[in-house]
N, C-alpha and C positions, 0 to 999 in steps of 0.2 A: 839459512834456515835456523830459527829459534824455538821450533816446535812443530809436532806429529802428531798427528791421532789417527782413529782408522777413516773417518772423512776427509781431511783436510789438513792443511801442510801452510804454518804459516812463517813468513819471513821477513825480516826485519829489511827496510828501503825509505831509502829518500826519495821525498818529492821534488821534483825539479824544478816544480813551479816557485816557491816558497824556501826551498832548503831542508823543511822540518823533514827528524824522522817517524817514520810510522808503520805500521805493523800491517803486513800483508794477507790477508789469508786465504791458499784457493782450494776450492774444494774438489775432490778427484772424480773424474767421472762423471761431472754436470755436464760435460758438454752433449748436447743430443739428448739428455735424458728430461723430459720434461716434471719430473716429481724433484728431483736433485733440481733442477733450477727453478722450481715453485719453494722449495724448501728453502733455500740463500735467500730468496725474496722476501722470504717471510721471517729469516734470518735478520735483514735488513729492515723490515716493515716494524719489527720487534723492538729493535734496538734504538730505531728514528726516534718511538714515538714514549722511548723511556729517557731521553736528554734530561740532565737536571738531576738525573737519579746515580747510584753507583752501579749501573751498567755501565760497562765498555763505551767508549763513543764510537760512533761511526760518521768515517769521513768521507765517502766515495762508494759507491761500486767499479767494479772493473770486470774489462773481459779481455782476457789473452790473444795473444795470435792465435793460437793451438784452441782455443773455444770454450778455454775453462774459465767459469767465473768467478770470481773471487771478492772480496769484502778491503778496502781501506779503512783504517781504525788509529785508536791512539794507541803510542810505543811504551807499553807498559813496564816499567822498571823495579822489580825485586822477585817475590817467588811467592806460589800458590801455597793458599794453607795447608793441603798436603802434607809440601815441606813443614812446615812450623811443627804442624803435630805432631808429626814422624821424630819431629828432633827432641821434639819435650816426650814423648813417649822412651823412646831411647834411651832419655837420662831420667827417666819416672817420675815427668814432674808435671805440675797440674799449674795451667796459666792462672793469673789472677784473674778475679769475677771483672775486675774492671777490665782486662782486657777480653775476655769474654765478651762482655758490652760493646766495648769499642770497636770490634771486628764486626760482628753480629746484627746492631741495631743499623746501620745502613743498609744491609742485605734485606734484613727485614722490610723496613722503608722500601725499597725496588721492588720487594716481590709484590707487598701490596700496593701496587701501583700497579704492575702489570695485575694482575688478578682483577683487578677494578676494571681493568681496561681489556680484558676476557684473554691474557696469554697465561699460558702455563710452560715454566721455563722445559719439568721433564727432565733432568738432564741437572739435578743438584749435587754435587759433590764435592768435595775439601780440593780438588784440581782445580775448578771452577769458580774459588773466590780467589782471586788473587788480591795479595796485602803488599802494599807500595813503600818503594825502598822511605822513609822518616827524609832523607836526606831529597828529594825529588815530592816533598808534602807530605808523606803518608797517606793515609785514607786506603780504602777495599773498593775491588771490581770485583762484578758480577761478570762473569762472563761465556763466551760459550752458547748461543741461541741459537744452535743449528739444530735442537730438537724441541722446539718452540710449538707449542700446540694455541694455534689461533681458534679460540671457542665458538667464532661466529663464523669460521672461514668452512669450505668444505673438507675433508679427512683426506689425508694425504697418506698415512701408517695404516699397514696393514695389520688386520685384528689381530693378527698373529703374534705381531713384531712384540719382544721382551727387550725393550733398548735401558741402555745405562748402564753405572757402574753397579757391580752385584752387590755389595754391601749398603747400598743408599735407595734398591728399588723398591716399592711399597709393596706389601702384600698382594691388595689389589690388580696390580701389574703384572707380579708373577703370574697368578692366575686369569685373570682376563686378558692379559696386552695392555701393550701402551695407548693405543688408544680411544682406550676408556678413561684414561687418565684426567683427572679434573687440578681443581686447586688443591685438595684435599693431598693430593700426590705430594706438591711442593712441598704442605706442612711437613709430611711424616718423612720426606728426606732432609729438611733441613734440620728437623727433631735429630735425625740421626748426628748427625753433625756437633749440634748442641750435646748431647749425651756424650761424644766424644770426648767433645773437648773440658768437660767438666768430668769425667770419668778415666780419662787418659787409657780408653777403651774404647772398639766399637763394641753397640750392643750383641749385637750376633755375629758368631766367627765361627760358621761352619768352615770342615776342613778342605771340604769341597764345594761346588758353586750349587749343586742337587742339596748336600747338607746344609749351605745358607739359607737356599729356598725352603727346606723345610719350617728350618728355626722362625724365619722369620715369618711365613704363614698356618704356623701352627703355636709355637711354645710362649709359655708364657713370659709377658714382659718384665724386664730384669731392675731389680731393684739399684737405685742410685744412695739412697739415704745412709749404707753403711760406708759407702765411698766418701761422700762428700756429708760428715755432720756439722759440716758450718753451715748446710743451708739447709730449710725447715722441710719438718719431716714431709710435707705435701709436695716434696719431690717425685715421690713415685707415684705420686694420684697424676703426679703432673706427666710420667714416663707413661703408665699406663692408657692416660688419652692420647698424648701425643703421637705414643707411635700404638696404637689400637690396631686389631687385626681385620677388623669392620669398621671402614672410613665413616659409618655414621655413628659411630661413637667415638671417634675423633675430632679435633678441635676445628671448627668449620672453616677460619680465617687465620693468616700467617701472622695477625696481627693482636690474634686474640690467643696464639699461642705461646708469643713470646710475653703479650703482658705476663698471663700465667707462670712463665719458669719467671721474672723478673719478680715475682710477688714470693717464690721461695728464697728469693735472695736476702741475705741480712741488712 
């Protein structure tokens, strides 16, 4: 086992066919359950149809003896941004803008390509990119599509359901549910993320998960331009749309959000 969440349990295995290793992952509870096994499906329908991008690959499905389904994938080698930020946070230090870019602009690339192609990953967080050991290539995964909102498919989340990590959910969500979630969703969690990592902060830290939710669907959005005066001062016009507490005066496209932080960079 190389990893846990509250869905699924993935684990590192050889192919017997070929030798390579690869990354197993099965999710708890699909077996019998028909939304759990619509959900891997479309796990996989997701991922198929983003080849060529910095999502994850997918090599197989599978189904166990025991009935649980599960996902073959590529054996992904270093550690999610998470970590990285965790450790430059730690020691108070702020990545270079170029590495900013170079993390950043492939994820970008994925997202608008699924978005074109009507998915909504849902489900963005700093656990969720993972950054590849330099020594096995380098390069960023996207990964993580087991909250994959297919926009032409029928709903499978309940109105109800507030899924994701708390510091990366859109306002929106808090208050509606997940799935009302559109593309709009992805911008303002990957904004979040962006702000992080240029801020060596998240923007809202409530002390509690009710005090998060408030910050972030009510208080006003927090100024970047005295943290960072190497980049122009249209940084906060740029915070202020990006992560907006009314999706319709946020930035419509993931692509048209990062041009914007890219235009306050020097």
């Amino acid at each position: 086992m190389i990893g846990r969440g509250g869905q699924s349990t993935v684990y590192r295995a050889k192919d017997l066919i070929d030798g390579d290793e690869v990354a197993v992952k099965l999710v708890h509870g699909a077996a019998g359950d028909p939304d759990a096994t619509e959900r891997i499906f479309r796990e996989a329908q997701s991922m198929s149809q983003l080849i060529g991008t910095a999502a994850v690959r997918i090599l197989h499905q599978v189904r166990t003896d025991d009935g649980s389904l599960g996902l073959v994938m590529e054996l992904l080698e270093g550690r999610d941004l998470e970590a990285h930020l965790t450790e430059l946070e730690k020691r108070k230090e702020l990545p270079p803008l170029a590495w900013v870019e170079r993390i950043f602009k492939p994820i970008v690339d994925t997202l608008a390509v699924a978005h074109d192609r009507g998915m909504v990953h849902r489900d963005l967080k700093a656990e969720n990119i993972f950054v590849l050991n330099e020594e096995r290539g380098g390069g960023v995964r996207l990964i993580d599509f087991g909250f994959v909102k297919m926009m032409r498919s029928m709903k499978i989340t309940g109105a109800e359901v507030v899924a994701g990590s708390p510091s990366y959910i859109p306002p929106e969500i808090w208050v509606q549910g997940a799935v009302n979630a559109d593309a709009r969703a992805d911008v303002y969690s990957l904004s979040v993320m962006l702000y992080r990592a240029l801020a060596g902060k998240l923007p809202f830290r409530g002390e509690t998960v009710v005090e998060l939710m408030v910050e972030v669907t009510t208080a006003p959005r927090p100024k970047l331009s005295d943290l960072r005066p190497d980049l122009s001062p249209d940084i906060d016009a740029w915070v202020e749309q990006a992560l907006a507490i009314d999706r319709d005066l946020r930035f419509v496209s993931i692509m048209g959000t990062w041009r914007a932080l890219r235009g306050c960079f020097p």
